[in-house]
Structures are given as structure tokens and as C-alpha cells.
Backbone as numpy.savetxt, mean C-alpha at the origin, in Angstrom:
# Nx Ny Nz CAx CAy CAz Cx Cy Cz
5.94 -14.75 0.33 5.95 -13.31 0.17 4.52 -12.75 0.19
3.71 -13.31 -0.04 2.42 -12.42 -0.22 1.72 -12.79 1.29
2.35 -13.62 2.21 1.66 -13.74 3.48 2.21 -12.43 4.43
3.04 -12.57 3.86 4.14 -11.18 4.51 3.17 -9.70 3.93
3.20 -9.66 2.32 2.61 -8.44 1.79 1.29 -8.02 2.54
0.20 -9.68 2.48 -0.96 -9.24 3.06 -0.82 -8.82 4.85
-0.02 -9.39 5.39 0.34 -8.89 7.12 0.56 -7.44 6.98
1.82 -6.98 5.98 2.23 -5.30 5.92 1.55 -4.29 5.44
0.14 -4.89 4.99 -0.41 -3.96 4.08 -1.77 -4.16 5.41
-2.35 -5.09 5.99 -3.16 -5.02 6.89 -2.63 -4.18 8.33
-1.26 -4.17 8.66 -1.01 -3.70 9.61 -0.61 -2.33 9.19
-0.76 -2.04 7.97 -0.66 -0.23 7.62 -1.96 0.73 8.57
-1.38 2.17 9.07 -2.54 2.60 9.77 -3.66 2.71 8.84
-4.89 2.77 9.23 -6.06 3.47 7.97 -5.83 5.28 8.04
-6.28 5.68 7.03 -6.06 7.05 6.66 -4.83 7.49 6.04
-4.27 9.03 5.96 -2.83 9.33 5.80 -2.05 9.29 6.85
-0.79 9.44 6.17 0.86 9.28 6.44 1.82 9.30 5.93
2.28 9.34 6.23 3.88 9.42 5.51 5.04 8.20 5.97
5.33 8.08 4.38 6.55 7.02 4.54 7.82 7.08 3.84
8.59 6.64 4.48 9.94 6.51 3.32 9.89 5.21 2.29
10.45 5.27 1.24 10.68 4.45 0.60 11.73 4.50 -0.83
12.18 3.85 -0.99 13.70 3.62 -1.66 14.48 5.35 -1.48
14.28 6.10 -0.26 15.25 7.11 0.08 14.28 8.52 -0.50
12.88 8.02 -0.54 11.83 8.98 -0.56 11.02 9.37 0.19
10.56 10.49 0.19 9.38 10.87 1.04 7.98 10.45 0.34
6.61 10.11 1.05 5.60 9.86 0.19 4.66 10.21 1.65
3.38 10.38 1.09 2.19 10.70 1.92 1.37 9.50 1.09
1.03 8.56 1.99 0.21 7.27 1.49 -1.16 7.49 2.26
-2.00 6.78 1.78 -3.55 7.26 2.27 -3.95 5.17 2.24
-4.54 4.83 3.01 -5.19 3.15 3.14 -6.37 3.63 3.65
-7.28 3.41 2.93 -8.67 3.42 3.45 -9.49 1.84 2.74
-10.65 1.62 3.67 -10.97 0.44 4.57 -12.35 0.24 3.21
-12.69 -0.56 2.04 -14.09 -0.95 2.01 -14.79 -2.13 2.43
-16.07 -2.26 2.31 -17.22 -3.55 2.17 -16.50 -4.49 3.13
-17.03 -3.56 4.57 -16.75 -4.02 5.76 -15.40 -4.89 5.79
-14.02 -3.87 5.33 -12.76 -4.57 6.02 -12.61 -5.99 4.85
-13.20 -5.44 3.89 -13.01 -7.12 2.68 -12.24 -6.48 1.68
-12.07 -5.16 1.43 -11.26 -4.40 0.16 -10.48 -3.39 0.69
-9.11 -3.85 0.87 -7.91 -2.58 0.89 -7.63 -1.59 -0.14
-7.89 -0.24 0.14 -7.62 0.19 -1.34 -5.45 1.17 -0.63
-4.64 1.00 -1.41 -3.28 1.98 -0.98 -3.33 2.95 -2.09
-3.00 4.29 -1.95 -2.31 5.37 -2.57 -1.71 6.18 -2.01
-0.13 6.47 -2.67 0.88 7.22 -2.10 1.64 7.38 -3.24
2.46 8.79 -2.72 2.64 9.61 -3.75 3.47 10.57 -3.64
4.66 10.35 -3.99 6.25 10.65 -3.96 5.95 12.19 -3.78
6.31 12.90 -2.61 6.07 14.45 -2.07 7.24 15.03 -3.14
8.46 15.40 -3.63 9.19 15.69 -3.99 9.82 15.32 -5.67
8.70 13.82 -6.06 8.64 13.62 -7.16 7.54 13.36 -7.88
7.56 12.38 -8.65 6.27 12.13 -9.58 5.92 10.71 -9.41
6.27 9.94 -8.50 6.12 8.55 -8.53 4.76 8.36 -7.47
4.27 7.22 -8.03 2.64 7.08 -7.39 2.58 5.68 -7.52
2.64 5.13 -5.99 1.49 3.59 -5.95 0.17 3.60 -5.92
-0.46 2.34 -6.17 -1.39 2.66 -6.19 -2.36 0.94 -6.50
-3.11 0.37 -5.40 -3.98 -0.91 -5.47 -4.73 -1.02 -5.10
-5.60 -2.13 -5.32 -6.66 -2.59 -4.25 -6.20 -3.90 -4.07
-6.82 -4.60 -2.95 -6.35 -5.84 -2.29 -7.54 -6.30 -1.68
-8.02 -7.35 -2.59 -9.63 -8.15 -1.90 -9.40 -9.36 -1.00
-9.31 -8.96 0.31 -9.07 -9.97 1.24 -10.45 -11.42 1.15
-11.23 -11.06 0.29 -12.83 -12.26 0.63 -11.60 -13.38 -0.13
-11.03 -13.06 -1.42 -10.65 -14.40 -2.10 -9.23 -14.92 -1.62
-9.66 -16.62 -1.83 -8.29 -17.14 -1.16 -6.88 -16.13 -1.44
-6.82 -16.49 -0.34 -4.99 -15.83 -0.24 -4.83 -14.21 -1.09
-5.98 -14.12 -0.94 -6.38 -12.45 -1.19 -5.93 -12.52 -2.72
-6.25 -11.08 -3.59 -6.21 -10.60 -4.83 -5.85 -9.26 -4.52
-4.66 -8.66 -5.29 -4.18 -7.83 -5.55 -4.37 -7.49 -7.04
-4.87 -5.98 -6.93 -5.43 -5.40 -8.31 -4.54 -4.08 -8.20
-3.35 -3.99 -8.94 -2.71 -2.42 -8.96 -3.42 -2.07 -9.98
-3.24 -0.29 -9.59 -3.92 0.61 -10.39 -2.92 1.13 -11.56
-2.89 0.50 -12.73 -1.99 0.69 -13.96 -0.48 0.79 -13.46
0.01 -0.47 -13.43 1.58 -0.61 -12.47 1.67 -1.69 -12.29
2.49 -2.25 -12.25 2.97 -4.33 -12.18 2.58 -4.49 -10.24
2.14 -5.74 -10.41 2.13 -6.02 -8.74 3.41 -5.92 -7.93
4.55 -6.20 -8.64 5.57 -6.10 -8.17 6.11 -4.82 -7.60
5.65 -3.21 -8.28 5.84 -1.93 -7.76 5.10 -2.15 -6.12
3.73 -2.36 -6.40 2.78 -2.36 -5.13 3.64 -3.66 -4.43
3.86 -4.21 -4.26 4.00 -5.34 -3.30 5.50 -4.68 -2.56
6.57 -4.76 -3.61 7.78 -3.67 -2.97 7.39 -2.58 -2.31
6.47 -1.68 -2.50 6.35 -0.80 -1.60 5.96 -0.99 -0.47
5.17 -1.55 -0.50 4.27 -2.38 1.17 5.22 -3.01 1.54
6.78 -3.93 1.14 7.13 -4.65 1.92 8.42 -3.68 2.22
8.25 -2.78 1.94 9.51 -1.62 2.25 9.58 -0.75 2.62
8.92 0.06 3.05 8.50 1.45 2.94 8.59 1.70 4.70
8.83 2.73 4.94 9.40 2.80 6.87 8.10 4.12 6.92
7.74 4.21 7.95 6.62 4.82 8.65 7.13 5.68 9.23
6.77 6.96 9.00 7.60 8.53 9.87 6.61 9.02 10.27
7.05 9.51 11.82 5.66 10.60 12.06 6.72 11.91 11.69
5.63 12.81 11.22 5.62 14.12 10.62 5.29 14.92 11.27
């Protein structure tokens, strides 16, 4: 699962967008640090109050996932679920 997470979360576009997820709308933002070594995700339920939110340090083995106050398990479900809409 986390070879999968790190593939879905690297193949996310950089910048905003919008995605569905568990039958929601969200505008997610992936922007790029310290040359392509730190993923940071935030997105953020348009219609509610729900917010992901991580960083993901690709330098260490098999990468590190750091959510921002939220179980890895919210962040990892969202990246491995979430459908891509153009708007």
C-alpha cells in the first residue's frame, strides 16, 4: 500500500484542483519542495469542513509521511481515492 500511496500522490498534478472523494467535492493544492524531495498535499472539502493535509519526504527509505494533525490513514485514503475532475 504505500508503493501505491507514494505512485498516487507523485502522479498528483502540482498546483490546484479539484477532486472527488468519499461523494465530495474538494479543491486540493500539491506543491513541490527541496528540489522534488518534499511533497507537501492540502485539500479541503468545498461544501464542508473536512481538510487533508501532509507532507511526504521522498529522500528517506520508502519515503515518510508526516500528516498535518490527522492519522496517516485519513491522508493515505485520500490519495488512494480521490477521482480528479476538471472544473
Amino acid at each position: 500500500m504505500k508503493n501505491k500511496f507514494k505512485t498516487n500522490l507523485i502522479n498528483l498534478p502540482l498546483g490546484g484542483f479539484f477532486a472527488i472523494y468519499n461523494g465530495s467535492k474538494y479543491l486540493v493544492k500539491k506543491e513541490s519542495f527541496s528540489n522534488n524531495k518534499i511533497l507537501k498535499i492540502y485539500a479541503k472539502e468545498l461544501k464542508g469542513n473536512d481538510i487533508v493535509s501532509g507532507n511526504y519526504f521522498l529522500t528517506i527509505k520508502d519515503g515518510l509521511l508526516k500528516p498535518c494533525e490527522m492519522s496517516d490513514k485519513k491522508v493515505i485514503d485520500f490519495v488512494l481515492n480521490l477521482e480528479l475532475i476538471d472544473e
